[in-house]
KEVO-85180 format. One record per residue (C-alpha): residue in one letter; x, y, z. Coordinates in steps of 0.05 Angstrom, whole numbers, plus 5000, padded with zeros to 4 digits. Layout:
BEGIN
AXYZ
...
END
This chain:
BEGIN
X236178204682
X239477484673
X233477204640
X230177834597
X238278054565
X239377364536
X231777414498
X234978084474
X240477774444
X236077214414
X231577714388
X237178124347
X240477444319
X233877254297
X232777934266
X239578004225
X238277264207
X231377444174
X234178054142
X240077744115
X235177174087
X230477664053
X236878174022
X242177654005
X236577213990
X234477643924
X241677723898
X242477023909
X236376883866
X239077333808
X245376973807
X240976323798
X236376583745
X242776883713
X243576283674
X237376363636
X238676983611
X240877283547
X248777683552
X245578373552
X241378183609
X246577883652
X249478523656
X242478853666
X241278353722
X247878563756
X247879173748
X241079103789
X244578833855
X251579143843
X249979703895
X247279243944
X250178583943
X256378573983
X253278994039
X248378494039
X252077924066
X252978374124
X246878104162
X250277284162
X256177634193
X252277884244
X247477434253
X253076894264
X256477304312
X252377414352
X250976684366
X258076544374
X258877044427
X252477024464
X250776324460
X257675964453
X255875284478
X250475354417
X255175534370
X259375004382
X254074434365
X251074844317
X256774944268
X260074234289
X254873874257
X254074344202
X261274384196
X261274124113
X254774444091
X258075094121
X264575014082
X260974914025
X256475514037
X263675904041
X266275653983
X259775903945
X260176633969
X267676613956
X266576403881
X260476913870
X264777503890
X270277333858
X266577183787
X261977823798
X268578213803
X272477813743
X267177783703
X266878393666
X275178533671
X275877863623
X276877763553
X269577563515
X270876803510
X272676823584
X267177153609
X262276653603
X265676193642
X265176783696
X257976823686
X257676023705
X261776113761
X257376673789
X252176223778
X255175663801
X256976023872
X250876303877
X247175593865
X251175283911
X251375833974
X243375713955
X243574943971
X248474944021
X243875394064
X237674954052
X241374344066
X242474694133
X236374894151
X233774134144
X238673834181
X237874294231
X231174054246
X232373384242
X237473434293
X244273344260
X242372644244
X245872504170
X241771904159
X239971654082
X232871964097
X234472544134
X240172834079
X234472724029
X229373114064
X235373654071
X237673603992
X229573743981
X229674334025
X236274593993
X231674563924
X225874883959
X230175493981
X232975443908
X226075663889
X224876163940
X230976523929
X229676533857
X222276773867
X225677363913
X231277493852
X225477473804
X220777933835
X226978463849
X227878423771
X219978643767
X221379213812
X228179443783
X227579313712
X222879413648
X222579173576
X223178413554
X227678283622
X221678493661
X216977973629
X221477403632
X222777583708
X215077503715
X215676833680
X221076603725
X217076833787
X210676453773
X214275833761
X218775953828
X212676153866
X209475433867
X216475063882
X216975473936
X209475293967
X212274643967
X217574824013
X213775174058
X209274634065
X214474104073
X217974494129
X210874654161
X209273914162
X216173594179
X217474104236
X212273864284
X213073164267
X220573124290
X219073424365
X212473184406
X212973904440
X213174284370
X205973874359
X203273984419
X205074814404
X201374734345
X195974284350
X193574364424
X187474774437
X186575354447
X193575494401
X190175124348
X185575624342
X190476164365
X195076024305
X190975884255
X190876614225
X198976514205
X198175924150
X191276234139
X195276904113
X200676534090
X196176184040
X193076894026
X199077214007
X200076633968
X194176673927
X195477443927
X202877373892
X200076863840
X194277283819
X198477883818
X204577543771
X198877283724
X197377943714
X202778293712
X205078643648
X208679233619
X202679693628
X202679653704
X208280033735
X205780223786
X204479433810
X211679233809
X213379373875
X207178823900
X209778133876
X216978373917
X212778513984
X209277963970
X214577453970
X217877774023
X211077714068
X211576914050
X218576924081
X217177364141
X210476874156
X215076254143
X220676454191
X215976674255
X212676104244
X218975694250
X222076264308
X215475974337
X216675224337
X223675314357
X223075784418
X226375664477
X231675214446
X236975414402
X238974684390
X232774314378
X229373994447
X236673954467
X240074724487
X234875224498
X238076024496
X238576084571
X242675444584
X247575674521
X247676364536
X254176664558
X255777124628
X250877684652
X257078164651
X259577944572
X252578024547
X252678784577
X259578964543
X256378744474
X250778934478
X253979674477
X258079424422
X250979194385
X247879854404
X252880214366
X254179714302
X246579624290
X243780264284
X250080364242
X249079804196
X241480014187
X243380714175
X247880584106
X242780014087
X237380484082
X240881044060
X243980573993
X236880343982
X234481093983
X240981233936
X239380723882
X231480693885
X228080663815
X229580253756
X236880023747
X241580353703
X246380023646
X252579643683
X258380153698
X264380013736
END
């Protein structure tokens, strides 16, 4: 019981982290390819994640909460030496909500300066997360180097997150907006191969026991099928975007599953290198986890809240399926 409840609890962090990576992900990519866009588009482009977006954000909630509660001693390092990128990350979602609110209550010649800002927070809840996610790995080290690698990450998510907002635009719009979402795909698609690759290859390197998980036979071997099918789905979303056009419907729903696959393969592959530790090759989830007795009393709580949370996330998905309508408020 003291050993198998804690890998529960790891197991539904990582689960509302990946969720909230994939959902908030695409609305964060159409606030970054907002900028490219023409006025009447903007508002398509909201009106696209309008029924989804706040909900969305849900899933960080969660996901942090549950690693403040269940692995305090975690949290603690964790968000101490992520304590600026985190503020920043804040300051981003506080700016995107307010502009996507603002923005169509203001006067014309004020609301492009609301369409900036929701870019702007969007952009910078983007980087702030990448940034993150590379010093993460590297250990909380904020060395010349190391805040480099984690600024090139930051770009690398900028891409994904933009291939995930581009792709939802191919599933929930049509006309000239859909063809410039496939255009802003296929270029976000190969920026974010490189940042898949760069966290594949920098991950082992920083931890001798990440290698050896990798690289050791049999696992060599063992693994091999997950960069295999990464690169498949790869070469599947490219060839798909390339041909992608107005005449094929009933394809728009495959460059979306597609880049959500590449996400999904990228983060058990990293869930992978990681487990046991929580901190890297320093706190592993059993030494941070809290009391046997406080992981029962929330994990009713959790039992409850989930299947609650999944319930109206479904059910506004099943609401709003099809093609987006003009923006109402």
């Amino acid at each position: 019981m003291s050993e198998w409840l804690p890998l529960v609890f790891v197991f539904l962090m990582a689960l509302s982290m990946l969720i909230y990576v994939v959902l908030d992900g695409y609305d964060l990519g159409v606030g970054i390819l907002v900028r490219r866009a023409t006025d009447a588009q903007k508002d398509q482009m909201i009106s696209s994640i309008g029924p989804f977006w706040d909900a969305n954000e849900t899933w960080l909630v969660l996901g942090v909460g549950i690693l403040l509660v269940a692995f305090p001693k975690a949290h603690g390092v964790i968000l101490g030496g992520l304590y600026l990128p985190v503020a920043a990350m804040l300051g981003g979602l506080i700016l995107r909500g307010v502009a996507f609110d603002f923005r169509v209550k203001a006067h014309d010649d004020h609301r492009i300066w609301w369409n900036r800002a929701f870019y702007f927070g969007s952009l910078l809840t983007t980087l702030s997360q990448g940034f993150m996610l590379g010093i993460y790995l590297l250990g909380f080290e904020y060395s010349v180097g190391n805040i480099a690698f984690a600024l090139g990450i930051g770009l690398s998510l900028v891409a994904g997150y933009s291939l995930l907002g581009a792709t939802w635009l191919i599933l929930k719009t049509e006309g000239e907006l859909l063809a410039r979402a496939v255009t802003w795909a296929r270029g976000s698609l190969w920026l974010t191969g490189v940042g898949i690759i760069a966290v594949s290859v920098a991950t082992p390197l920083v931890s001798s026991r990440i290698f050896d998980k990798w690289f050791a036979l049999p696992n060599l071997f063992l693994l091999a099928p997950i960069p295999l099918l990464t690169a498949g789905i790869f070469l599947l979303c490219h060839r798909t975007l390339a041909r992608m056009g107005r005449a094929e419907p009933h394809r728009a729903w495959l460059p979306f599953a597609s880049a959500v696959s590449l996400f999904l393969l990228s983060f058990i592959g990293l869930a992978y290198s990681l487990f046991p530790y929580l901190v890297v090759d320093k706190i592993t989830y059993l030494e941070a986890a809290t009391a046997t007795e406080s992981l029962k009393f929330m994990g009713v709580g959790i039992a409850i809240t989930l299947p609650a949370i999944l319930g109206y996330t479904a059910y506004s998905y099943r609401v709003f399926w099809g093609k987006t309508r003009a923006l109402s408020y």
